[in-house]
N, C-alpha and C positions, 0 to 999 in steps of 0.2 A: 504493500500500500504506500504512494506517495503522500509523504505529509509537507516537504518540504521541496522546494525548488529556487534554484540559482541560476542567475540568470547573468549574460554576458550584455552589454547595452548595444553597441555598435554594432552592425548591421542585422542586429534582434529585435531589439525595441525600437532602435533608431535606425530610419530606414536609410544610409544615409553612405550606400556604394557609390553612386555616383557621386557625389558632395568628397566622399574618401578619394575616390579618383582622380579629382582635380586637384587635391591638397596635393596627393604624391606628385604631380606631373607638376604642380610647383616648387616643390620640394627638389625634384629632381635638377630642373631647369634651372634653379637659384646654385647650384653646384655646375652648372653644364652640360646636363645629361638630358637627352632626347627623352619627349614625353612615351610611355608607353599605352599599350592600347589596355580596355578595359580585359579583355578577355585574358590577354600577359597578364595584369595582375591578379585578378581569380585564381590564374594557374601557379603564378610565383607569390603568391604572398604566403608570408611563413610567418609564426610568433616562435617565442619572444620578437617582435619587431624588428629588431636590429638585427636579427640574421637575414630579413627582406633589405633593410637600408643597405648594411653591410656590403650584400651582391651588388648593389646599384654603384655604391658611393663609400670602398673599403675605409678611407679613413676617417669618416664623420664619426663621431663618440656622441653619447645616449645626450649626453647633455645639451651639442647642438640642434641633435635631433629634433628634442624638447621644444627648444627655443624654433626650432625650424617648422613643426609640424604646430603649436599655438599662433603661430603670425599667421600661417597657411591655413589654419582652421578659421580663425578670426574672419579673413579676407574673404573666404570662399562663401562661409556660412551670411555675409552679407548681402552676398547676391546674390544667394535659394538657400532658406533658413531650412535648419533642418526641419524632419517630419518623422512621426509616428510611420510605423510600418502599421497601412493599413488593416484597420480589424483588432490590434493589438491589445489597445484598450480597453474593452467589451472582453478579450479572455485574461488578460490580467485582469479585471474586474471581477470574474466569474469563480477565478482562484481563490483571491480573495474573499471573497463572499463566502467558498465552501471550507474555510478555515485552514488553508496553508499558509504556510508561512514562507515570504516570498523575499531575498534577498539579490543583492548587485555584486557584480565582479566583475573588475571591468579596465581596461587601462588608458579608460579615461582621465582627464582632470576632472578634479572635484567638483571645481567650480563651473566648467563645463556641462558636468551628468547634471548636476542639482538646478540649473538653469534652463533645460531641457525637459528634467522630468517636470518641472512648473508649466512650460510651453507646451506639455502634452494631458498636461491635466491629471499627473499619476501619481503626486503626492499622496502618500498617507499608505501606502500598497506594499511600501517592502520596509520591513524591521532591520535590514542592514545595507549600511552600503559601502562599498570597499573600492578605492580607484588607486589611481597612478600603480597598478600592479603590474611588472614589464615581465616577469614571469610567474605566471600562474601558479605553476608548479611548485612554487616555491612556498604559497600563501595557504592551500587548500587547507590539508588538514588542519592549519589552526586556523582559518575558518568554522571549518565544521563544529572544531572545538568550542570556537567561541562561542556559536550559535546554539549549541547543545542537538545540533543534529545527529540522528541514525542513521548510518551509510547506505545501507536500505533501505530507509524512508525518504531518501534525498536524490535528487536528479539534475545535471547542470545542462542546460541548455546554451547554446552556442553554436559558433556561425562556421568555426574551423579545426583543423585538426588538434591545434593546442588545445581549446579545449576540450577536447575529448580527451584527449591522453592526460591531462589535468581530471576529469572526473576517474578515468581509469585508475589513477594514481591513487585515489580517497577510495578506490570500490564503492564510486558512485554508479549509481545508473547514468546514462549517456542519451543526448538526443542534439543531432547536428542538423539545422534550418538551414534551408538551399538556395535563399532568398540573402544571403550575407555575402561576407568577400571573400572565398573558396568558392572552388566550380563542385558538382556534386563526387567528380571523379577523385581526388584530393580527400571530399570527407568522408568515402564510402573506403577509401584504403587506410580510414583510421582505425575503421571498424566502432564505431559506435552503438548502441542498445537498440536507437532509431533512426533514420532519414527522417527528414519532416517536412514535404513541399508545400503546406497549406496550414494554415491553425485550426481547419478541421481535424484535422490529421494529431496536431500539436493538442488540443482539447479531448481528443478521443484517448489519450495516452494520459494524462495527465486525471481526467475526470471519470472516464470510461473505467481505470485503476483502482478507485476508490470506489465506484460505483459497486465493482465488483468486487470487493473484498467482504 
């Protein structure tokens, strides 16, 4: 039975591959490097992050990154703010409502997620929220700790292979959304609990679990 669920924000919550795209191809381009296409980066993006930056741009270090990807988010997100992945809402809502307890992990800024989750109207929905995390891997189990989560009662939902091998790590359950910034071929050789093309799909796992216990 799920009681608990984690959630990744970027390209889950936030719908927000194409807005990511642009920031990289600025990113890139502010170093010299020719933009790449959407489809390259679904194929090439990797976390921890800096093993993508790294490929692109060997010598850049986490910290200009930082500095590099805030200016780039800043700029971009002015000229198509972000947005809610449609439908989102209405099932974090429904989670909500059926008493799980719904947490963030995420390696966003802080001040970023919190400013967004406001613009999507999702305050009040998750009891924790965890950012600037650059390896997941690193954080989980004292997360779950924190939280007082059961490995089996917890599922982390995310958009790429780290997190999935992140939930594998905790002997979480596993579910990877095909609507983020991974192509499905990338998340389906992580091996994950689920694929999720739809939040039909994502609800019937989540709800349909409990329903049947």
């Amino acid at each position: 039975m799920i009681k608990n669920i984690i959630f990744d924000w970027s390209g889950v919550i936030n719908d927000n591959f194409n807005t990511f795209h642009q920031v990289v191809i600025r990113i890139l381009g502010k170093h010299g490097v020719a933009p790449i296409s959407q489809d390259e980066l679904r194929r090439e993006w990797r976390q921890p992050y800096m093993l993508f930056y790294n490929k692109y741009l060997p010598t850049i270090d986490i910290d200009q990154e930082i500095e590099d990807y805030r200016e780039a988010y800043a700029y971009i997100t002015r000229l198509q703010p972000a947005v809610a992945y449609p439908g989102i809402k209405a099932s974090l809502e429904k989670f909500h409502q059926s008493g799980l307890k719904m947490i963030i992990l995420s390696s966003d800024a802080l001040e970023t997620l919190l400013f967004e989750m406001k613009q999507f109207q999702l305050e009040g929905l998750f009891t924790d929220v965890n950012t600037n995390i650059h390896d997941k891997r690193l954080e989980i189990e004292r997360i779950v700790k924190k939280n007082n989560f059961l490995p089996q009662e917890t599922i982390f939902i995310g958009d790429t292979s780290h997190e999935v091998e992140t939930g594998q790590l905790a002997k979480l359950k596993t579910g990877a959304v095909t609507w983020g910034f991974q192509n499905r071929e990338v998340l389906e050789a992580a091996r994950p609990d689920f694929i999720i093309d739809s939040l039909e799909k994502l609800e019937k796992i989540i709800l349909g679990d409990n329903q049947s216990a």
